[in-house]
C-alpha positions as CSV (number, residue, x, y, z in Angstrom):
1,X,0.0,0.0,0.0
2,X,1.4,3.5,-0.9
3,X,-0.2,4.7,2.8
4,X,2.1,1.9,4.3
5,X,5.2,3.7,2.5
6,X,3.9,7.1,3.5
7,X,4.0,6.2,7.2
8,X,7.7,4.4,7.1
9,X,9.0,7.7,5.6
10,X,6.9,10.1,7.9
11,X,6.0,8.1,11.4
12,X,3.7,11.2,12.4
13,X,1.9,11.6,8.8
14,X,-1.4,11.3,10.3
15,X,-3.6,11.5,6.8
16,X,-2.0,8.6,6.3
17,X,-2.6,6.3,8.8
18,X,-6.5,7.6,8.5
19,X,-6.6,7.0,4.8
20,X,-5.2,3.3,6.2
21,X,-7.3,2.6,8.4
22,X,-10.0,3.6,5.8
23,X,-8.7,0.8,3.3
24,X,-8.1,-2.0,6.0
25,X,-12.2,-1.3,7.1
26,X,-13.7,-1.5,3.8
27,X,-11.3,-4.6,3.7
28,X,-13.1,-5.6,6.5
29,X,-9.9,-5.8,8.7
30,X,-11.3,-4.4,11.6
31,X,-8.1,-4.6,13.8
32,X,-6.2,-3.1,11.5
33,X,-8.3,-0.7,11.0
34,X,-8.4,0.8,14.7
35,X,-5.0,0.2,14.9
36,X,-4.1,3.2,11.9
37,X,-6.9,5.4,13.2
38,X,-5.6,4.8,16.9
39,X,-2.2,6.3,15.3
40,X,-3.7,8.6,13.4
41,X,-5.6,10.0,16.6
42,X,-2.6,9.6,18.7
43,X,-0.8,12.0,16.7
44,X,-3.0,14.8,15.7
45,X,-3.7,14.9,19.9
46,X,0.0,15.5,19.9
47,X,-0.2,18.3,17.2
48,X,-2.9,19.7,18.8
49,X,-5.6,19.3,15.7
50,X,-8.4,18.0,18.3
51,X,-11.2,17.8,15.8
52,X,-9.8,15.9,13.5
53,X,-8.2,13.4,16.6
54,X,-12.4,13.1,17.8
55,X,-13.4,12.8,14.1
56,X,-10.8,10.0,14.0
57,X,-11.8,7.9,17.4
58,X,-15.4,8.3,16.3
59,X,-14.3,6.0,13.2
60,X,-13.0,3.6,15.9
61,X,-16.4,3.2,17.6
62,X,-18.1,2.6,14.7
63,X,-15.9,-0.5,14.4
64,X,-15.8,-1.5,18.1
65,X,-17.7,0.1,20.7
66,X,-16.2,-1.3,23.5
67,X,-12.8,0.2,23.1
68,X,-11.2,0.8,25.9
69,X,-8.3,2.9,24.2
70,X,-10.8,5.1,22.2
71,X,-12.8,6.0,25.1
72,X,-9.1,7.0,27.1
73,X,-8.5,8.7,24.1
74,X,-11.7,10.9,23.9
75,X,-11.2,11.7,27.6
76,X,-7.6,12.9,26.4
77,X,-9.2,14.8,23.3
78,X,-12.0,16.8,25.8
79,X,-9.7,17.3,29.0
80,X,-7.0,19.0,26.4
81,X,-10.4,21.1,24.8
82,X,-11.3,22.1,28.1
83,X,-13.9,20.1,28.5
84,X,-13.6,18.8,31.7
85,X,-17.1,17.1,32.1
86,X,-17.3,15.3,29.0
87,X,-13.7,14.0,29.4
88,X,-14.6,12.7,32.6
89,X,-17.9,10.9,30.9
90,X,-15.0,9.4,28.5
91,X,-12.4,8.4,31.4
92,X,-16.1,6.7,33.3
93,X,-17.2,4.5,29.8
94,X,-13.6,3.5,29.8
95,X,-13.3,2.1,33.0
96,X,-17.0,-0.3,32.8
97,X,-14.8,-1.5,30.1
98,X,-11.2,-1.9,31.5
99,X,-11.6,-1.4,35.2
100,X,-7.9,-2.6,36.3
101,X,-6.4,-0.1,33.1
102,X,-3.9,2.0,35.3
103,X,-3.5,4.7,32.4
104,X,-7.0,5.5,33.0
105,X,-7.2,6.2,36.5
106,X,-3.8,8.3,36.0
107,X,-5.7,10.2,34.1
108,X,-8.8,10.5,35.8
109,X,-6.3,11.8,39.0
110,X,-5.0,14.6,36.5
111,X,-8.4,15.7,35.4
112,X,-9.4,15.7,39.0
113,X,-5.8,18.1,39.9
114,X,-6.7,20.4,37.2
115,X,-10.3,20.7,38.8
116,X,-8.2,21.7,42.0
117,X,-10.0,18.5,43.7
118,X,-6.2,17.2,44.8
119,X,-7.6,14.4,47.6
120,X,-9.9,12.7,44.6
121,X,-6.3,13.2,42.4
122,X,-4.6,11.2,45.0
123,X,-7.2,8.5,45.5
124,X,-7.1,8.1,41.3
125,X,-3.2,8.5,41.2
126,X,-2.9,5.9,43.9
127,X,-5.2,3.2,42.7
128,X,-2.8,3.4,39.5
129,X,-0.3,2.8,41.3
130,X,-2.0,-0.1,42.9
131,X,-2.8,-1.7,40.0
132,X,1.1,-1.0,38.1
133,X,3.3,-0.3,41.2
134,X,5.9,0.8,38.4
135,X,3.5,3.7,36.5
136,X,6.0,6.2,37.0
137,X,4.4,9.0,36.4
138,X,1.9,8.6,38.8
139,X,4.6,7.8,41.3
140,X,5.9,11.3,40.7
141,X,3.0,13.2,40.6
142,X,1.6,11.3,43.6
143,X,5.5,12.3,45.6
144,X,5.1,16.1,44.1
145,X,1.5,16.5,45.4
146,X,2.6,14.9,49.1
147,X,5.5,17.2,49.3
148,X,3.6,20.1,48.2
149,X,5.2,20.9,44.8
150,X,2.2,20.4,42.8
């Protein structure tokens, strides 16, 4: 596929990954499918371009409702928009699906910091931990908020 060749030059040419994951759904390659919009969504959160990223994950529920990645995702997508409530909706439908996926209540405990609601933070940011005592990032968040640099 040229899209295959587009992505080996250019590892953050989102279009291509979408136009991908396009091809492998009318293929009826569903995994692969999610898998190209997943990276397409991934980086056009990264560069910012949020309606294209929801435009993208929406594509990924069509094909499977139930993942747990696309629902992280969206709660990514709205807490970056601003949209506190909705991304907290996301972070909720993500964890009836996954609810031992540390990532998730990591960032759950960030939405909850931004909200300036640090002992929910804590409790979210610890139960990470719980379930990956290595997540590092929530082990340093978690030590910044205890000795008062957050």
């Amino acid at each position: 596929m040229a899209f295959q060749k587009a992505t080996q030059l250019d590892r953050l040419f989102a279009k291509a990954y979408e136009a991908m994951g396009h091809a492998y759904k009318a293929l009826g390659e569903n995994d692969k499918a999610q898998e190209c919009f997943q990276s397409a969504a991934d980086i056009y959160i990264g560069k910012e371009k949020m309606q294209e990223a929801e435009e993208v994950l929406y594509e990924i529920l069509q094909i499977s409702p139930g993942s747990v990645n696309v629902f992280n995702s969206l709660g990514v997508l709205y807490r970056k928009k601003g949209d506190l409530k909705a991304a907290l909706s996301q972070y909720r439908k993500a964890l009836k699906v996954h609810p031992k996926q540390p990532h998730i209540y990591y960032n759950i405990g960030r939405l909850y910091f931004e909200l300036k609601r640090v002992s929910e933070a804590k409790s979210h940011f610890q139960k990470a931990l719980m379930l990956d005592p290595d997540f590092q990032e929530a082990k340093e968040v978690l030590e910044a908020i205890e000795l008062g640099r957050l």
